[in-house]
Every structure is written in C-alpha cells, then in structure tokens.
N, C-alpha and C positions, 0 to 999 in steps of 0.2 A: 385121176380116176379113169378106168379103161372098160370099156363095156362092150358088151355083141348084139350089134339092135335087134328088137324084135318090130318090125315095121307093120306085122297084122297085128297084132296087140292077142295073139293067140297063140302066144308060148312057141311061137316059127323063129326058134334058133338053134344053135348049136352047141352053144357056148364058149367060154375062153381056154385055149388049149394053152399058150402060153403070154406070159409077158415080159418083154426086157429093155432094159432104161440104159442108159450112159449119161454121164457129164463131159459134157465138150465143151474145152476153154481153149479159142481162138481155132478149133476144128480138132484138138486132139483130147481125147479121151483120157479122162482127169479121176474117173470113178467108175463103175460099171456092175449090173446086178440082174437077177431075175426076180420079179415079183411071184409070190407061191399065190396058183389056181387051182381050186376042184376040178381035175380036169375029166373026162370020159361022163360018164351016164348022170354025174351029177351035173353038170350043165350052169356049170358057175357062172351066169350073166352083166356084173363086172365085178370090179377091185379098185378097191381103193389102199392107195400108198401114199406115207408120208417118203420120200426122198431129202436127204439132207445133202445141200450144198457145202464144202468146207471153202471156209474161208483160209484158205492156204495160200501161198506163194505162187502155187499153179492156177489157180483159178484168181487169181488178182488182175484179172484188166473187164473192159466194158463187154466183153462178147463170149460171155457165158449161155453155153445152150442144153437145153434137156429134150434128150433124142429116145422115143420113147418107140417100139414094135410089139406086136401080136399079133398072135395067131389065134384063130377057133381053129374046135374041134372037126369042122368041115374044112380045114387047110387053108382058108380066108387068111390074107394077111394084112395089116393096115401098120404104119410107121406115120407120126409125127415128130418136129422139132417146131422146141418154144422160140417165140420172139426172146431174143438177148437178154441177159440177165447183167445186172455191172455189178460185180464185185469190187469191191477198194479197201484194203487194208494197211495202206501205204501212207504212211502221216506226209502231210505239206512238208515242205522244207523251204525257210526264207533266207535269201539273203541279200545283202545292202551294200551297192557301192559309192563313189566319189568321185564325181570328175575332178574336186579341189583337194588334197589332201599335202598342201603342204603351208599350215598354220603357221603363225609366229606366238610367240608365247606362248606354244602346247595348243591353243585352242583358237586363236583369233584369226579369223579370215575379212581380206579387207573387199572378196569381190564377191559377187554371185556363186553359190556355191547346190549345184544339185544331187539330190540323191536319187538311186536307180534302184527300187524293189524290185525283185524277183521271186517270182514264188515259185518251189516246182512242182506241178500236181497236176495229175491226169484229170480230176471232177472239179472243176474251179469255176468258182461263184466269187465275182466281185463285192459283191452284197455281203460274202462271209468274211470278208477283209478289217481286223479296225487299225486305222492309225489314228494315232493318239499325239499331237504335237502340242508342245506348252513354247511358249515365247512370250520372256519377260517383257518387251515391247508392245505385246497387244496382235500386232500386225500378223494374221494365219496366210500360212505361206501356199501359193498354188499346187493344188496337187489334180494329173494331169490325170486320164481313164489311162483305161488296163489296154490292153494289144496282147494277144494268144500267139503261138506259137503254131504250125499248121499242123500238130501232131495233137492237139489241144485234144482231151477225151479218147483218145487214142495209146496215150503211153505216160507211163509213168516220168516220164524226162520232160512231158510239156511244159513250156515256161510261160507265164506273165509277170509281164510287167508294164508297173507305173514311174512315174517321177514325181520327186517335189523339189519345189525350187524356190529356196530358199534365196530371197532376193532382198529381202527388207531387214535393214538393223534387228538385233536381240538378240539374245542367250535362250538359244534352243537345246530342245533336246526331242525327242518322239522315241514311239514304240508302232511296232509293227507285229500283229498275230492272227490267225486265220482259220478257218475249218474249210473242210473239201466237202462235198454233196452227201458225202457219205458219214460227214459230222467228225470224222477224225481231226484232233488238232494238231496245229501245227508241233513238228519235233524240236524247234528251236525258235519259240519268239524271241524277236529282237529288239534288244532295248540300246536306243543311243550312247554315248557318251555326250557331253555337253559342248558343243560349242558355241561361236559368238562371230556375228557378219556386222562389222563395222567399217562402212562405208562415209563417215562423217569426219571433216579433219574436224581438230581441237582448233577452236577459238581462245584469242589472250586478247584481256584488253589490262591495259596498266593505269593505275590513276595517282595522282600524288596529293598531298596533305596542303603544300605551297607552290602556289602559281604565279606569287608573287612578283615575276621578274625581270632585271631591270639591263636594259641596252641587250633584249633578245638571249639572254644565255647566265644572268646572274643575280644569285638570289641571298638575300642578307641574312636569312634563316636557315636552319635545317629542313629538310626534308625528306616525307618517306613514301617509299612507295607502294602502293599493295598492286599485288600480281594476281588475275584469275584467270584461270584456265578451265573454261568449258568444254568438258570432255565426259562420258559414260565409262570409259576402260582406261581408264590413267592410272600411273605409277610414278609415284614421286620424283623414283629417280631417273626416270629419262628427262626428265627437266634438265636444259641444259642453259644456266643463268651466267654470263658475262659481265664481268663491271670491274671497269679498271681505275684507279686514283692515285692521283699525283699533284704535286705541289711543289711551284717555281722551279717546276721541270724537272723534279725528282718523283720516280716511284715511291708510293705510300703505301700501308695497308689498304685493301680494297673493302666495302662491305660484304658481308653475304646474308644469303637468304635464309629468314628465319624458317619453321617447319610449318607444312600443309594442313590446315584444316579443310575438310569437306564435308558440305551439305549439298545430298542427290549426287549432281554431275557439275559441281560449282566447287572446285579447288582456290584455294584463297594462299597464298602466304604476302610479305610483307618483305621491304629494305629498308634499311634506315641507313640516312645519307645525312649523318649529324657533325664534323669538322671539317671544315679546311678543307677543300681541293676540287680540282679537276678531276670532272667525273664522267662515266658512260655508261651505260647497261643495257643490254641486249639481251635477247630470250631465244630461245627454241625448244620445241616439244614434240617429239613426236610418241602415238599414244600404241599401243600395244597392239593395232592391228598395222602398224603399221604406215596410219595416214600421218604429214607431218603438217602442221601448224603453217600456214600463209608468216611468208619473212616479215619478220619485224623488224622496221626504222627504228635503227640506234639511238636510243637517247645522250647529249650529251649537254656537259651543264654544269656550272662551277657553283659550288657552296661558297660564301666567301661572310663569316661571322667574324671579323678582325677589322676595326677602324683604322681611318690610315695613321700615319703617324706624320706631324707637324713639327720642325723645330725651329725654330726663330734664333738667330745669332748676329750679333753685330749693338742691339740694344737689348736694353733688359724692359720689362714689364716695370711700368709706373717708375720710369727714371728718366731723370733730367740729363739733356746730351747737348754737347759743343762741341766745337772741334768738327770731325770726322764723323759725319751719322750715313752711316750705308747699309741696311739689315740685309741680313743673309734669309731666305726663306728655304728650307730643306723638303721636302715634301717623297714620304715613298708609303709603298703599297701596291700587295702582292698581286693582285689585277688595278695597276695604275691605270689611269686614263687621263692624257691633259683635259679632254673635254668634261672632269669630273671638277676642275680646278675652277675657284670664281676668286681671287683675289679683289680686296675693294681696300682702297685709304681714304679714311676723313677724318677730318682737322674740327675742332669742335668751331674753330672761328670760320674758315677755311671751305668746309662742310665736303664734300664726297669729290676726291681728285682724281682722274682719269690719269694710270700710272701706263698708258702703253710707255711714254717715250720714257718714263723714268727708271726703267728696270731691264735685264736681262734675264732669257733664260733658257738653259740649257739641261740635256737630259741626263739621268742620270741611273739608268739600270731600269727599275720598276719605278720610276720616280722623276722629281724635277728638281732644281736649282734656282732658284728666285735671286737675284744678286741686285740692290737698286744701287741707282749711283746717289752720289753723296747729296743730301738732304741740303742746299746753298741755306746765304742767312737770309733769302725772302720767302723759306718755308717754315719761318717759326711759327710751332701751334703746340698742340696737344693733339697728339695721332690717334687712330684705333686702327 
C-alpha cells in the first residue's frame, strides 16, 4: 500500500502521481512494474497492490527485496525497500560416506566403522533431520550434532554435517531424510544397505562323552566329541577341523565332523572316535568378520577297545608234566606296557611263589616273552 499523507486531516494533499515497484534478488532486478493512479485533479490518496514474487531460479536465495518509489502530484518523491525476503525452491540433497568400506563377506566389518551425513541446503534445521537406525543388537549407535558450513543461509552449496558411529556389534541398517525451512523435502533420501560390526572372536569349547582314562592318554571305550562354537555370524564352512589316526604306526582313516546344528549363536556338531588308534584333533574358526578363534590345544589320545592277547606254551592247561616243565608266556598288545603285566604262581600245596628268580624276560615288538626255567622235582604241585 502506497499513500500521500494528509497530516491536517483537511484534504492538504496532492495526491499520488505515480507508482513503481522492482524485485531485487541479491541487488539485481528480477521483475519490475508501474502501479496504475488517478493521477491530476482526481487526487488519488493511495493504492493498494498485490505484487507477486516468482518463485523462480532468479529469485532462489535468502535476500529477496521489494523496492518500491512514488511520486505525488506536487513532485514529492518517496522510495522504500523491504527487509529481505528468502526464497527456496531448491530441494536438500543428502549424501553418506564411509571411512570403513572394505567389508569381508559383502557386509561384515570387524572394527569401528563411521558414517559422515551431509546434507546440502541453504535453510537447514537440524530438528528437520530424521535418522532412523535399526540394530539387531539393541545397542543405538552415537550420533554426533550437526556443524554448518560458513556459507550456511547464504548459498545453495552450504553443507552440514553429522556423524554416526557405529561402534557396538549388530546388523544395522538406517535411513536419512530432511526438509529445509522452506518445508521442501529432500531430493534423494537415503536408505542404507545392511551391514554388520563384529568385533567378538568366536569361542569353542569341546567336551567328550569318556573321560575315562587310563596312564594320562588311554581309553578302553569309544569316544565322542561334541564341538561348540559361540559365534553371531558363523558359517560352517570356515570351520577348519583337524584329526589324524593311526595304528601301530600306520596311517588310518581319520574321523570327520558330523553337520552343524544351531540354536541363536550356539553352533553344535559332534566326532566320533569309535576304533582303534591314535588319535588328535584340533579346531580353528574364524567367523565372517573376520575375527579368529583364540588357538586350540590339540588333543591327543589313543582309543584302544582290543584286549591283549596271552599265549602260554610249553604246558598245556589241566596236564600232568615230567621231564622238562619250562612254560613259555607270550604276551602282545597294540599299546603294550610291562608295567600293565602282573604275573603270579601258586601251587595249591605250595600257595603263591615269588617267580623273580625263576623266569626270564625279554621284549618283543608291542609285547613280552616270559620264558621260566625248568620247573626241578622239589616244585611238584598243581600250578595256576
């Protein structure tokens, strides 16, 4: 509205001879017009104009101004400019970097990994901002304030940004989207892709069925093992299971590991260590971020389900002998041990005879040779 005062309030004016407007965006002249006045003896006292601002490309920053002059009919001239006007028709633009981008397995990272939003927008409100993170762990990750750019409100390039810092185990994912002061949304929200910060190695513990065992290292049973591996991001087959077997110093089939069952982050399978031999097994695992399993002490440990074997030669069982009585005692077995040997004689008359001095003996592979010397005629009896 433009008017030509009348400051006696007795019709002491002139009236408005002319009126003329501009739009100035950042000082340069964007639009420009004359408002129509009754001008001479009709004494037109003011006018009112609507003026439209275009929201165009030219008028798109904070310092939009409306430059308004008149004249009355007495040559009076009077010029006003508005405080600033902000235009904004320039949608946010966001984008998201990585200081970690080199995963294993497509998506697992094993260290600290931060993200760097950037928004670019001249009218920016951190309040207009939402991030949205999900993490199967529970644990929400720091996210830091905003920092502007010194052009901030000034240019369509101004940038903020924030960080998040992704530090705690889980399979995350987030989304980033925004509006400017001006309520424009953003031209491109951003939605993550999923990854996963595993920072924990896998734990194994191994337990067996038979603990049985006899002189530190030997077990008269079969035995089996079951394997678990405490792990979140495991994959079977990085399992890497060792076990070798042999017997009387010959390679054997070895066992292997039956298949994984899991419950949560609790991996289970099983070995079975069911004949004959020398054995050992050993584990390693490292899990898909990367982290690897604390070394495992090798187990080692002989199965041995085979009694030994005994032969007596020289007399027979429940026979009567003269002459020449000297028995042969043969003794073998695949983990021999003399100190597994107890030889005893007694005479039913006679009763339990300490045979150090009356025998020999020598070794014989996995085994021994009991050789006694001859039975004279002051040991007659009935032996066991």
């Amino acid at each position: 509205t433009v008017g030509d005062p009348d400051p006696t309030g007795n019709d002491d004016f002139s009236g408005l001879s002319s009126v003329y407007y501009e739009i100035r965006s950042n000082g340069t002249v964007t639009k420009s017009g004359n408002i129509a006045v009754e001008a001479g003896s009709a004494r037109q006292k003011s006018v009112t104009e609507t003026v439209r601002i275009d929201a165009i490309p030219a008028n798109d920053t904070n310092n939009v101004e409306v430059y308004v002059e008149a004249y009355d009919n007495a040559g009076n001239r009077s010029e006003l400019t508005s405080e600033p006007i902000a235009i904004d028709i320039t949608q946010p633009e966001i984008s998201v970097s990585f200081d970690n981008n080199s995963p294993l397995n497509g998506q697992y990272y094993q260290n600290t990994r931060t993200a760097t939003i950037t928004v670019r927008e001249r009218n920016f409100d951190p309040n207009n901002v939402q991030i949205n993170i999900t993490n199967t762990d529970g644990t929400r990750p720091t996210v830091t304030g905003w920092s502007s750019s010194s052009n901030a409100g000034l240019s369509n390039d101004a940038t903020h940004t924030c960080q998040i810092i992704f530090a705690a185990d889980g399979d995350y994912t987030f989304t980033v989207n925004c509006t400017d002061l001006a309520l424009n949304s953003a031209a491109n929200p951003y939605q993550s892709e999923e990854f996963t910060i595993d920072k924990t190695l896998p734990t194994v513990s191994v337990s067996y069925n038979n603990n049985d065992v006899l002189n530190g290292h030997y077990y008269s049973a079969a035995r089996t093992a079951t394997v678990t591996i405490t792990e979140h991001n495991f994959r079977a087959s990085e399992v890497r299971v060792t076990t070798t077997a042999s017997l009387n110093g010959s390679s054997i089939s070895a066992p292997s590991i039956s298949g994984w069952s899991t419950s949560g982050d609790r991996h289970t399978a099983t070995i079975s260590f069911s004949g004959d031999g020398d054995y050992t097994f050993d584990i390693a695992y490292t899990d898909l971020a990367g982290n690897a399993m604390a070394d495992y002490a090798q187990d080692s440990f002989t199965v041995d389900l085979t009694d030994p074997e005994i032969e007596i030669t020289g007399v027979e069982n429940r026979s009567a002998n003269k002459g020449t009585v000297a028995p042969v005692i043969t003794l073998s077995d695949t983990n021999y041990t003399a100190d597994g040997v107890t030889l005893t004689l007694t005479g039913t008359n006679k009763g339990r005879i300490n045979v150090d001095s009356m025998v020999s003996r020598t070794s014989n592979g996995n085994g021994q040779i009991i050789t006694f010397r001859n039975f004279g005629s002051n040991m007659d009896d009935i032996y066991t």
